[in-house]
Phi, psi and omega in degrees: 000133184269156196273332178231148228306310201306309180334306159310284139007279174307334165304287158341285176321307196305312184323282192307284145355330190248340189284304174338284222273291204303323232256310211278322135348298155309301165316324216267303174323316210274323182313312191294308141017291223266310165292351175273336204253179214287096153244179166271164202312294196292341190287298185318335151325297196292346197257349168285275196330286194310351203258338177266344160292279166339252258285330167257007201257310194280340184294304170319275223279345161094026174267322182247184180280197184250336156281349170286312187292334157302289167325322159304327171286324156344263155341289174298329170273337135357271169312321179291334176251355149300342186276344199259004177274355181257352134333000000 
């Protein structure tokens, strides 16, 4: 445990930063999830779009990288639109 105030301090923040960054992860996992399994056409619209907001709103805010959230988007309209050609 550190002995003087700034260390502490900091600790709190990192705390507060890591919980943020767990919770945006996560949304970002459950989001992809959610687009792979069997929706109808128009709900996997709406749920690309919400899934490429996340996805930048954490590249801005620093929890991924900013190439890591294009390759992801990358990818998910990949499946989506092969998913909406077999359709």
């Amino acid at each position: 445990m550190p002995q003087h105030k700034s260390p502490r301090k900091r600790m709190k923040t990192d705390a507060k930063r890591q919980a943020r960054n767990n919770y945006v992860k996560r949304t970002l996992r459950s989001l992809d999830k959610q687009i792979r399994a069997e929706l109808p056409a128009e709900e996997k619209q709406a749920l690309l779009d919400k899934i490429y907001s996340q996805l930048d709103k954490a590249a801005k805010k620093g929890v991924i990288h900013k190439r890591t959230a294009s390759r992801r988007k990358a990818r998910v309209a990949l499946f989506f639109n092969k998913d909406q050609n077999k359709a």
